[in-house]
Structures are given as C-alpha cells and as structure tokens.
NUGU-114531 format. One line per field, with one value per atom (N, C-alpha, C, CB): atom name; x, y, z; residue number from 1. Coordinates in nm, 2 decimals. Glycine has a CB too. Example, Ala and Ser with C-alpha at 12.3 -4.5 7.8 and 13.67 -1.06 7.14 Angstrom:
% residues 2
atom (N, CA, C, CB, N, CA, C, CB);
u (1.32, 1.23, 1.32, 1.13, 1.28, 1.37, 1.29, 1.41);
v (-0.57, -0.45, -0.33, -0.45, -0.22, -0.11, 0.00, -0.06);
w (0.78, 0.78, 0.78, 0.90, 0.71, 0.71, 0.79, 0.57);
nr (1, 1, 1, 1, 2, 2, 2, 2);
% end
This chain:
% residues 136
atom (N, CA, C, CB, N, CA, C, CB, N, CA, C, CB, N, CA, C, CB, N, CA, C, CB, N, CA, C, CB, N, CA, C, CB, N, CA, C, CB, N, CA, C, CB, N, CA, C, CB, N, CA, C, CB, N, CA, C, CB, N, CA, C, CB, N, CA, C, CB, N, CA, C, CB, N, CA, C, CB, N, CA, C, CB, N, CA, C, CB, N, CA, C, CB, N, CA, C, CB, N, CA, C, CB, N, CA, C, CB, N, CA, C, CB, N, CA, C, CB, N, CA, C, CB, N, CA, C, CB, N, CA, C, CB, N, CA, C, CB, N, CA, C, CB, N, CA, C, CB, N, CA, C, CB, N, CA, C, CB, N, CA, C, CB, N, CA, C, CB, N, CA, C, CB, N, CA, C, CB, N, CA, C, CB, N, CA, C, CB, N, CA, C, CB, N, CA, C, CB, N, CA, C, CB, N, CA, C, CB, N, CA, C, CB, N, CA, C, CB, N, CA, C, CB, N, CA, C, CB, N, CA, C, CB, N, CA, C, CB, N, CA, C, CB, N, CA, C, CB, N, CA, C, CB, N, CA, C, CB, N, CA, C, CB, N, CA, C, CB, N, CA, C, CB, N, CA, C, CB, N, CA, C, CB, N, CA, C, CB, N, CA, C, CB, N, CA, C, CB, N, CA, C, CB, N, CA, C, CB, N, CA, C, CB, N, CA, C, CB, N, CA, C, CB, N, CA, C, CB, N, CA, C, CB, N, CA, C, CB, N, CA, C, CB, N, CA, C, CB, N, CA, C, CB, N, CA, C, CB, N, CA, C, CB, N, CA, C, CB, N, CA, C, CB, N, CA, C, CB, N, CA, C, CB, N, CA, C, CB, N, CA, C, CB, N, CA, C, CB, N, CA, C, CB, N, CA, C, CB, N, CA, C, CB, N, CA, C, CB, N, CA, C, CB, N, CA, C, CB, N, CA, C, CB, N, CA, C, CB, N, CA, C, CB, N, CA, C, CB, N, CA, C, CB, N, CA, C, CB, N, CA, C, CB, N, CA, C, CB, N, CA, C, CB, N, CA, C, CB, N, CA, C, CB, N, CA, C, CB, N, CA, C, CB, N, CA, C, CB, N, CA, C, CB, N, CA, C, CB, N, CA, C, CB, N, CA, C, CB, N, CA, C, CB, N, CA, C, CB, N, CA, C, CB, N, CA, C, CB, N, CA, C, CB, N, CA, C, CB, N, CA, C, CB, N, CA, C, CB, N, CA, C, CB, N, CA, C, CB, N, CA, C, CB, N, CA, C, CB, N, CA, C, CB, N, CA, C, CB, N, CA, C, CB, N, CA, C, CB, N, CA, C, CB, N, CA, C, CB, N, CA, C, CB, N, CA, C, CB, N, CA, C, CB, N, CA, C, CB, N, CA, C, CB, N, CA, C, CB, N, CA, C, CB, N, CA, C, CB, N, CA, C, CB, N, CA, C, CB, N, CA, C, CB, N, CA, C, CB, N, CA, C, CB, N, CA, C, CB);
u (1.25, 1.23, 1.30, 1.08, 1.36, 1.45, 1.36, 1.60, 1.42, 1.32, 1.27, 1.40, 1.39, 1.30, 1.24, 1.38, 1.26, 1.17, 1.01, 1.29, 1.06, 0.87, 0.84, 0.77, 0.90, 0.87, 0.81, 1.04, 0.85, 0.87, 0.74, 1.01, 0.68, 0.56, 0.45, 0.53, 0.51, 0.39, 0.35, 0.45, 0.47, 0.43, 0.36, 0.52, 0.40, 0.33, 0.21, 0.42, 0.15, 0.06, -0.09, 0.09, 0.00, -0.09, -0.06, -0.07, 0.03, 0.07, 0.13, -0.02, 0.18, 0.19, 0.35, 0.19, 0.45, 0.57, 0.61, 0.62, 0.75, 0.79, 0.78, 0.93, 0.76, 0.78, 0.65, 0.80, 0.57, 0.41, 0.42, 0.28, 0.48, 0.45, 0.50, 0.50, 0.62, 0.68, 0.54, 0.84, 0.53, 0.37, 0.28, 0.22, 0.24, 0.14, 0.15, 0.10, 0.28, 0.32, 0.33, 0.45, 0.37, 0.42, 0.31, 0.49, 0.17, 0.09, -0.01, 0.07, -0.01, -0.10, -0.01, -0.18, 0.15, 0.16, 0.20, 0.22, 0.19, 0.17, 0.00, 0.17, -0.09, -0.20, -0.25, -0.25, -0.20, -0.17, -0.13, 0.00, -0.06, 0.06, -0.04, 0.22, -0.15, -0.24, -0.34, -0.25, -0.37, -0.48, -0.45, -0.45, -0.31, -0.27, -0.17, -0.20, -0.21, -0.14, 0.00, -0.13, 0.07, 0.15, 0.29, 0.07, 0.26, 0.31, 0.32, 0.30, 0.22, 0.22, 0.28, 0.12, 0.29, 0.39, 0.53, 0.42, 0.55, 0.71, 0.74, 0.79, 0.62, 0.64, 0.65, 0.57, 0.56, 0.58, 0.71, 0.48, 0.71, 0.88, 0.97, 0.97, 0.99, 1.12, 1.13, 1.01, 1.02, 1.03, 1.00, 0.96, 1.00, 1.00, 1.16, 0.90, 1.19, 1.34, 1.29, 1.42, 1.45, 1.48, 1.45, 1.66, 1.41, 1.37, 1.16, 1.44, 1.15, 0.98, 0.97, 0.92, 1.06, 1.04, 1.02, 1.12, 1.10, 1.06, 0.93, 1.18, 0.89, 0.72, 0.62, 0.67, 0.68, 0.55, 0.64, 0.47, 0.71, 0.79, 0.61, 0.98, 0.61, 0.50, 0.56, 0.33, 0.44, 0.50, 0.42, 0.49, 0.50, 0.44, 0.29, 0.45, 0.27, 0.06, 0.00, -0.01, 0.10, 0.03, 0.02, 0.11, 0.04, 0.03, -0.13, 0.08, -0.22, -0.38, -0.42, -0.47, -0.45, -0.51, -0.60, -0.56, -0.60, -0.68, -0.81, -0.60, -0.95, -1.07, -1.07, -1.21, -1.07, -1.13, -1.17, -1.04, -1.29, -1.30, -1.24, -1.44, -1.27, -1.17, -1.23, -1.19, -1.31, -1.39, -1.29, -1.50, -1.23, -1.19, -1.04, -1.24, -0.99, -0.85, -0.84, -0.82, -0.91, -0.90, -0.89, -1.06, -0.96, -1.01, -0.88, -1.16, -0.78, -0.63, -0.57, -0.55, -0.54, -0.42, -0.46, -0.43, -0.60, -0.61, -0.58, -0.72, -0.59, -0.54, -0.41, -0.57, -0.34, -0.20, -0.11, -0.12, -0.16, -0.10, -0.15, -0.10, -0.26, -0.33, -0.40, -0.20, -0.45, -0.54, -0.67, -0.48, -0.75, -0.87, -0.89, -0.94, -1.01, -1.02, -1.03, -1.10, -1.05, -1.03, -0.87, -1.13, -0.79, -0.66, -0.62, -0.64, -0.63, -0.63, -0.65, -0.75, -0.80, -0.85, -0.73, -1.00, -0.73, -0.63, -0.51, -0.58, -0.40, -0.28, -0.28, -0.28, -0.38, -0.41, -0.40, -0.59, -0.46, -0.48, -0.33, -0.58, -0.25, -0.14, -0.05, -0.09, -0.02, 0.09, 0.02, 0.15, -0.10, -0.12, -0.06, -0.25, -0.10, -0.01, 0.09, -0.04, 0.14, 0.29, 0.37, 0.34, 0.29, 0.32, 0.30, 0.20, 0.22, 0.20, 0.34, 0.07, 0.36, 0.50, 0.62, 0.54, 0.62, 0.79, 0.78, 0.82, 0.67, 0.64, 0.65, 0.53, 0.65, 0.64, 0.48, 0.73, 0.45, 0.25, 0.21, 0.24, 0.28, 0.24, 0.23, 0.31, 0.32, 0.31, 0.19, 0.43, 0.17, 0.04, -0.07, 0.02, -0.06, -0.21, -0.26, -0.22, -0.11, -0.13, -0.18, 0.03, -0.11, -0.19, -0.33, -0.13, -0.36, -0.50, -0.62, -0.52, -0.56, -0.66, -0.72, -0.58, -0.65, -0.67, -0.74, -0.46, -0.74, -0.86, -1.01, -0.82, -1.06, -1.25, -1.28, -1.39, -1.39, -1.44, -1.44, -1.60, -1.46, -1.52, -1.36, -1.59, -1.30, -1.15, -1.06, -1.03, -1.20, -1.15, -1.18, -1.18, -1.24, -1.23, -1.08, -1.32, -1.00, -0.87, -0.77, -0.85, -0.80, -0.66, -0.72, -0.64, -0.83, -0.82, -0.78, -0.93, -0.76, -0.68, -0.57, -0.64, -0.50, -0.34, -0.37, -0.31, -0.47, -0.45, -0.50, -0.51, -0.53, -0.58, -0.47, -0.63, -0.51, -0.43, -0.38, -0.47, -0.22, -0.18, -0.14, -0.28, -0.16, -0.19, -0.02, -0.28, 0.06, 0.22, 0.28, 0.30, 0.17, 0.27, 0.23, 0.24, 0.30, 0.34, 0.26, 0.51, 0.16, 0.12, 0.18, 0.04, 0.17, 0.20, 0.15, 0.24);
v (0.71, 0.60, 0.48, 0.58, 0.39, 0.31, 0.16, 0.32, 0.07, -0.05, -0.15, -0.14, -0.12, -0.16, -0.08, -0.26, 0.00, 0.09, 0.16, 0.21, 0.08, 0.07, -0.02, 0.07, -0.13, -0.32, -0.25, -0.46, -0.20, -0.18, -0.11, -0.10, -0.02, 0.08, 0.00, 0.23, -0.08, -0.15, -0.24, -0.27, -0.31, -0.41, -0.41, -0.41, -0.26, -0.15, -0.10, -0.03, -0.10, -0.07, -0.17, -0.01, -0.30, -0.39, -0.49, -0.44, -0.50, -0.57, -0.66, -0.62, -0.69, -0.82, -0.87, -0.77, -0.98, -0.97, -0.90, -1.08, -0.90, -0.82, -0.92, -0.77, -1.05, -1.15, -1.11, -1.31, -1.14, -1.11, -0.97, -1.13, -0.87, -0.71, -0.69, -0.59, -0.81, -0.80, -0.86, -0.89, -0.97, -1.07, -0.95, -1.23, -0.90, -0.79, -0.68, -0.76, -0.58, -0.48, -0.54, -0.42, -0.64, -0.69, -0.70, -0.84, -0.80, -0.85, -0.72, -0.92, -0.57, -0.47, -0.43, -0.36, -0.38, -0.32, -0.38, -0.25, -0.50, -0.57, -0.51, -0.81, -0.56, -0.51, -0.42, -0.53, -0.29, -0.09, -0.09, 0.02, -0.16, -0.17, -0.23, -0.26, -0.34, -0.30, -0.24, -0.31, -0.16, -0.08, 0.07, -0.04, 0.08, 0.21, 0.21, 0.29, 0.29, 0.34, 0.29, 0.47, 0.21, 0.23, 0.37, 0.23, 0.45, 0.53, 0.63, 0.56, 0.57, 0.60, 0.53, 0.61, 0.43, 0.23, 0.31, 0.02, 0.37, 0.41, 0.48, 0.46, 0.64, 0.73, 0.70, 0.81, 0.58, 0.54, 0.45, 0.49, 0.36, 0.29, 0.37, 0.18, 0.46, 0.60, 0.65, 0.78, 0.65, 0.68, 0.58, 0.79, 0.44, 0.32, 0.28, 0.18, 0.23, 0.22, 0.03, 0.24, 0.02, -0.11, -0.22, -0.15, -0.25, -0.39, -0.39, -0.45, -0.32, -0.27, -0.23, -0.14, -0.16, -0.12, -0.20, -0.05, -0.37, -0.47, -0.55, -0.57, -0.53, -0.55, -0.47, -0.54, -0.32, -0.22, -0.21, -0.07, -0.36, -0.31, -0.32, -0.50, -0.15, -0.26, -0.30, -0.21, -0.43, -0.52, -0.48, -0.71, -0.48, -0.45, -0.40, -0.54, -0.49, -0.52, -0.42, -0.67, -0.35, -0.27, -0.10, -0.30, -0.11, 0.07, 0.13, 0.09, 0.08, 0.09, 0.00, 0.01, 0.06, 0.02, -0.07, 0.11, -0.17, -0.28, -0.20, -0.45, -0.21, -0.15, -0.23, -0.13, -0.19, -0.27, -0.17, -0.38, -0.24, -0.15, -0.19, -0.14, -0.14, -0.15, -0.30, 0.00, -0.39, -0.49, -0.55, -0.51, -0.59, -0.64, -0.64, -0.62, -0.48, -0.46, -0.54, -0.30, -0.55, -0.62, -0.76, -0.60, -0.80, -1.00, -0.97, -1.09, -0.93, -0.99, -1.01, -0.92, -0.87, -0.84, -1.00, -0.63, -1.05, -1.11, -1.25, -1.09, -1.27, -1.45, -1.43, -1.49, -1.28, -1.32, -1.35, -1.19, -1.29, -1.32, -1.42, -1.21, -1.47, -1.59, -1.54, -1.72, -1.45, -1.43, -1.38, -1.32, -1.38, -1.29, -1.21, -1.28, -1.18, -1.05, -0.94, -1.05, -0.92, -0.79, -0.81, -0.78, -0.90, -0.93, -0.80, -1.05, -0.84, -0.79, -0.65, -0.85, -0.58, -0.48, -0.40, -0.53, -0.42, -0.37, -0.31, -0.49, -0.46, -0.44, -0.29, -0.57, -0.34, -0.28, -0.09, -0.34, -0.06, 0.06, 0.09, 0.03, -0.01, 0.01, 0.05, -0.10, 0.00, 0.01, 0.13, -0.12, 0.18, 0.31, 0.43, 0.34, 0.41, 0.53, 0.50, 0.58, 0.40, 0.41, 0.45, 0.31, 0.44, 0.48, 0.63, 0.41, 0.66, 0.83, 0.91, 0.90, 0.82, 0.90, 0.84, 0.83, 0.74, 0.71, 0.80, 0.51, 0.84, 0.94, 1.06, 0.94, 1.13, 1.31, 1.29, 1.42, 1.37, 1.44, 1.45, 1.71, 1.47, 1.49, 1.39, 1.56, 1.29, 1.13, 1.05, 1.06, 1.06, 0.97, 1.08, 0.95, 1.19, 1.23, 1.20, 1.35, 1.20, 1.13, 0.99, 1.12, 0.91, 0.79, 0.77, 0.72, 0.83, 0.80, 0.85, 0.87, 1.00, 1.01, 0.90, 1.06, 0.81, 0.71, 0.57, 0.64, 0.58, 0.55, 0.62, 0.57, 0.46, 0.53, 0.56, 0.43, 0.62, 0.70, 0.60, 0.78, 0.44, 0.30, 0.31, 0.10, 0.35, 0.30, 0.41, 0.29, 0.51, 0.60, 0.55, 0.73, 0.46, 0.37, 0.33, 0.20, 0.30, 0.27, 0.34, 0.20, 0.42, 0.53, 0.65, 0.61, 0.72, 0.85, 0.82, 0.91, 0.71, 0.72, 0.78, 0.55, 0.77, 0.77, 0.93, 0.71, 0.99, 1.15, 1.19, 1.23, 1.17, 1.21, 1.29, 1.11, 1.44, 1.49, 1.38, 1.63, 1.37, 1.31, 1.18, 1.32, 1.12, 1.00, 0.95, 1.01, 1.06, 1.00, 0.97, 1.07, 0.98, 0.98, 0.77, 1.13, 0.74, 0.60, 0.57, 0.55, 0.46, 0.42, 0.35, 0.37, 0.33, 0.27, 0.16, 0.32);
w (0.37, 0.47, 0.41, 0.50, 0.49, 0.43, 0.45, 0.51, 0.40, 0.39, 0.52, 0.30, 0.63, 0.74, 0.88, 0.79, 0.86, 0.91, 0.82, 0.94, 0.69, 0.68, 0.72, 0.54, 0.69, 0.76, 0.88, 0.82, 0.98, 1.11, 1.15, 1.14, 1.04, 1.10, 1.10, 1.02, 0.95, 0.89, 1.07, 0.72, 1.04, 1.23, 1.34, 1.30, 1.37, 1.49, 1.45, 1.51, 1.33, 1.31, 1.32, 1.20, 1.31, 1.27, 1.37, 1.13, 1.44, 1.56, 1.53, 1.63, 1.43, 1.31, 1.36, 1.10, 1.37, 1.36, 1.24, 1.38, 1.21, 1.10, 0.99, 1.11, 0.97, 0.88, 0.84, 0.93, 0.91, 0.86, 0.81, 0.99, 0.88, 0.78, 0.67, 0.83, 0.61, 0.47, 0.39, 0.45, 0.48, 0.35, 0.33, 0.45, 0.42, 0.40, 0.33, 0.49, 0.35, 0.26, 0.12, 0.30, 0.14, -0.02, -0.11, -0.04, -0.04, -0.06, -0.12, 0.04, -0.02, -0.08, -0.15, 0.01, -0.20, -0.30, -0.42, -0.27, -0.41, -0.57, -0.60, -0.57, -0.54, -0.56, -0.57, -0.52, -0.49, -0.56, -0.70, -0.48, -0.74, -0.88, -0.92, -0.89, -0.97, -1.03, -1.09, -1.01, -0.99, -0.93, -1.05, -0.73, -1.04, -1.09, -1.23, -0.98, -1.28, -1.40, -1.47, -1.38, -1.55, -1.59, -1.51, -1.71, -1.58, -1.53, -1.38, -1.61, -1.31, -1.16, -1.10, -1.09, -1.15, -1.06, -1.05, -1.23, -1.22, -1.19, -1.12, -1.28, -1.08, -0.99, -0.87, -1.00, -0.80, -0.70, -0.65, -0.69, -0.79, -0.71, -0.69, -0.80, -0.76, -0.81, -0.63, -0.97, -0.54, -0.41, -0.28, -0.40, -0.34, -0.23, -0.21, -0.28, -0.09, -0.08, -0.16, 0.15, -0.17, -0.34, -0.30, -0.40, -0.22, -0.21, -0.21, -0.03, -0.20, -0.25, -0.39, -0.16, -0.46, -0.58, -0.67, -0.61, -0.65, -0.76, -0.70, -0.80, -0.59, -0.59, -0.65, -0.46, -0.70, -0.80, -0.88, -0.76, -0.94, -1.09, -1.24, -1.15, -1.30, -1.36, -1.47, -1.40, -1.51, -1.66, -1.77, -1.66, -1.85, -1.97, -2.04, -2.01, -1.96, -1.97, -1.90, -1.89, -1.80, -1.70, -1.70, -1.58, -1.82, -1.87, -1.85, -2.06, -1.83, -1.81, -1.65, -1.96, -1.59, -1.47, -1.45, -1.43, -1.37, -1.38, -1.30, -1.31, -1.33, -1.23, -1.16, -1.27, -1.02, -0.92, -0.85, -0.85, -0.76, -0.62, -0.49, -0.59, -0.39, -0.27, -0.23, -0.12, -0.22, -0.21, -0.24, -0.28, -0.40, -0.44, -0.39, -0.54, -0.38, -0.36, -0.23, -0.35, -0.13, 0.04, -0.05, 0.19, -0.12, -0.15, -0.19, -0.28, -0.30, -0.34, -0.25, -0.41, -0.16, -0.07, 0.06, 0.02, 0.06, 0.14, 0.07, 0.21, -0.05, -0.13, -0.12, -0.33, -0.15, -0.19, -0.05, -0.28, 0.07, 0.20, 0.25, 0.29, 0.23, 0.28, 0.43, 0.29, 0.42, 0.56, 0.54, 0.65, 0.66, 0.60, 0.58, 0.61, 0.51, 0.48, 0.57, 0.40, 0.74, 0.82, 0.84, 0.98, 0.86, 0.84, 0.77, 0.76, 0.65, 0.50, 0.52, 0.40, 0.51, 0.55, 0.68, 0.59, 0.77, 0.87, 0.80, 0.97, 0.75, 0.67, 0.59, 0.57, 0.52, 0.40, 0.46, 0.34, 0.55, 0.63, 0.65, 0.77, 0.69, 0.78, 0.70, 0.84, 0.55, 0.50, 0.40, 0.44, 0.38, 0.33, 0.40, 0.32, 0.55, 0.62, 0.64, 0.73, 0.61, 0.61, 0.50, 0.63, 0.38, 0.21, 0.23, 0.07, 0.32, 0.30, 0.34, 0.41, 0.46, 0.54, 0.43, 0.73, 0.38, 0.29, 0.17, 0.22, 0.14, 0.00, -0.01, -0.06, -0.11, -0.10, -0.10, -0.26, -0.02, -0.01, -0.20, 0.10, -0.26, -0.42, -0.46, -0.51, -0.46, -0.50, -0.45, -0.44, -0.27, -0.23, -0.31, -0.03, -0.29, -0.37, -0.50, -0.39, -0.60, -0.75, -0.70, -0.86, -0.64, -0.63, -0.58, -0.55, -0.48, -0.43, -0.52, -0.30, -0.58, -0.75, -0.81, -0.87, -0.83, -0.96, -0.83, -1.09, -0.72, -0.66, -0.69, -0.54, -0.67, -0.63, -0.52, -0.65, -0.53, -0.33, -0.29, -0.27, -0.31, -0.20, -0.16, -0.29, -0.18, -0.12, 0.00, -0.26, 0.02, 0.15, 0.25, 0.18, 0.27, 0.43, 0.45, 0.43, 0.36, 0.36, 0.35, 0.30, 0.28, 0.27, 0.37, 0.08, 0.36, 0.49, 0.58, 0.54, 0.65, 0.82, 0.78, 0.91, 0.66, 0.59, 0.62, 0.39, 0.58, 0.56, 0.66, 0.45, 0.79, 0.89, 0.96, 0.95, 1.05, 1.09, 1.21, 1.12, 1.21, 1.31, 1.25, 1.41, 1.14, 1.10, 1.09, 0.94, 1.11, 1.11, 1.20, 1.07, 1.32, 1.43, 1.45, 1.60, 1.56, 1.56, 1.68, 1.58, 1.64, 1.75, 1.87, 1.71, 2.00, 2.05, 2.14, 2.06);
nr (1, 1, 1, 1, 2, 2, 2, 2, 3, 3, 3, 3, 4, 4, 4, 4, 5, 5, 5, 5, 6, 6, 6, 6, 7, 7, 7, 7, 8, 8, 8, 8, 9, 9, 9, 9, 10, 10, 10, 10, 11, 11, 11, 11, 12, 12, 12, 12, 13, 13, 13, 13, 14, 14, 14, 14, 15, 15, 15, 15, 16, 16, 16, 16, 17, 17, 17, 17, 18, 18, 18, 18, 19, 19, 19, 19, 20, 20, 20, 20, 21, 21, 21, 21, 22, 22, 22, 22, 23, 23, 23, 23, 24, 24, 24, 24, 25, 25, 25, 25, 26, 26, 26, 26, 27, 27, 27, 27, 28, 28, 28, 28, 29, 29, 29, 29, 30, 30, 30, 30, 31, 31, 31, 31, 32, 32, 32, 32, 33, 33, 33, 33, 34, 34, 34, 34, 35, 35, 35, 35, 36, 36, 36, 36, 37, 37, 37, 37, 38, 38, 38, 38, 39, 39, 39, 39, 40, 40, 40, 40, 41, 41, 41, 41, 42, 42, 42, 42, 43, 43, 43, 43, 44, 44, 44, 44, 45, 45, 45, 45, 46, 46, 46, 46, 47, 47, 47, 47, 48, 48, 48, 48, 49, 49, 49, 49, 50, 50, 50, 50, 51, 51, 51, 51, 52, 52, 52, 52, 53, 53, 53, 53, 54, 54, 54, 54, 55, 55, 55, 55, 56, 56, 56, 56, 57, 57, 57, 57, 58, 58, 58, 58, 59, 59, 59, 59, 60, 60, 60, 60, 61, 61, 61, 61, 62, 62, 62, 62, 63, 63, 63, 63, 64, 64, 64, 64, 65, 65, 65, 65, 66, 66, 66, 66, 67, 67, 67, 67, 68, 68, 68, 68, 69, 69, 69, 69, 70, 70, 70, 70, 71, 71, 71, 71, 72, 72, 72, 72, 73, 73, 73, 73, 74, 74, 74, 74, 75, 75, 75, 75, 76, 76, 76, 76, 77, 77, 77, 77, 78, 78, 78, 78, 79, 79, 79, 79, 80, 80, 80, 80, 81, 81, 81, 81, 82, 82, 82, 82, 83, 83, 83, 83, 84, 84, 84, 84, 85, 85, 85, 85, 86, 86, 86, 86, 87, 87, 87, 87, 88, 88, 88, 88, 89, 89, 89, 89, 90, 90, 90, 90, 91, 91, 91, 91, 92, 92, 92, 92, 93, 93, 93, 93, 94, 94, 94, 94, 95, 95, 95, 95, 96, 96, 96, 96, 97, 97, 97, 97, 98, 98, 98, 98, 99, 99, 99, 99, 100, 100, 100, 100, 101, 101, 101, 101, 102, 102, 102, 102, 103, 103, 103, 103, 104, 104, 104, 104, 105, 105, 105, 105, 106, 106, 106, 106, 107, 107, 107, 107, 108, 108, 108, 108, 109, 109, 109, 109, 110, 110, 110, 110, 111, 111, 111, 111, 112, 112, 112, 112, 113, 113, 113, 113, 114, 114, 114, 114, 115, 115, 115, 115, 116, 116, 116, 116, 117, 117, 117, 117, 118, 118, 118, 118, 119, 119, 119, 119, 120, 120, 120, 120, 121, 121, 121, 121, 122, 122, 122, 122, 123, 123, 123, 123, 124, 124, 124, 124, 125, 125, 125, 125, 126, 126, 126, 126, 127, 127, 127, 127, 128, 128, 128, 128, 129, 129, 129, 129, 130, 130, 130, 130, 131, 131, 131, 131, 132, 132, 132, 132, 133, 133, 133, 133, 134, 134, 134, 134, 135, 135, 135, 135, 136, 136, 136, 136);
% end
C-alpha cells in the first residue's frame, strides 16, 4: 500500500480530512514504535511505504519496549495530535486496520503479540472478518 492511500483509509475511517489523518497516523505510530521492540520497529518500517518508515525509525534507546497499557497508548496518541482522547481512541482504531491491510498478516500478528489483552478494544476491529473492506 503506498503512502497516500493509507492517508486516505486512515480519513475514511475516521472521517477526518487527510491533514488531520497524517497527525493522527503519525501520532499512533510514533507511539506503536514505542510500545514495541527494538527489533519489531525495523520489521514494521521494512513494510510501511517511506514516508511513515521515519515515523517508526527506532533510536537507539529503543531496543526494549517501553510498558504501557492501551490507557496510556490513547493519552500519547491524544498529546501528540492534540485531541481528545475518544478522538484519539477512534484514530487509533483506524490506522490499526489500516496497518493490518498495508502489512503481511505475519507482521501485524508479530506486532500485536508484544501487545497486552487491555489493547484489544483497539486492535480486534483490525482482525475482524471483513475488517478490510472500506467503509463508506
């Protein structure tokens, strides 16, 4: 999937213009890139188109996973875009299933592993049968 046609699902998912779906993709996948492993950041950029990949570049420091729970994961994604938190929460939903479709099925499952169970309110819509098709 290429870089604006995730912009684009992200949009439709969330109703958002496209300006607002870059804040928001951007906003939850700096904050995934936290969340996860050193070496899952690279697995994941290795299959985001290039202008997302230096939003989950990880740094140095980021070879160990920061803990958080999904609580916490909505409160970032919602400081770093500046909205609130169901804002946040929504986004957050939006650009998971949209990470499910730009990825190979093995990649989103390595990622969602190194999730806690508090964080399937947000990612199972992603795996829901049907979850790829486009709302309208």
């Amino acid at each position: 999937m290429n870089y604006d046609t995730f912009i684009d699902q992200v949009a439709q998912r969330t109703k958002m213009p496209s300006e607002r779906a870059v804040t928001m993709t951007r906003a939850t996948l700096e904050t995934l890139a936290e969340r996860l492993t050193g070496g899952e950041v690279l697995d994941l950029a290795a299959q985001l188109p290039k202008p997302l990949q230096v939003v989950v570049k990880p740094s140095p420091s980021s070879e160990s996973a920061d803990r958080f729970g999904a609580a916490e994961f909505v409160a970032r994604v919602s400081q770093r875009a500046g909205v609130d938190e169901p804002v946040a929460r929504d986004a957050v939903r939006a650009v998971f299933t949209t990470l499910r479709e730009a990825i190979t099925g093995g990649e989103f499952d390595d990622v969602v592993t190194q999730l806690p169970r508090d964080y399937r309110e947000m990612v199972e819509p992603a795996m829901a049968p049907g979850a790829t098709l486009r709302r309208s």
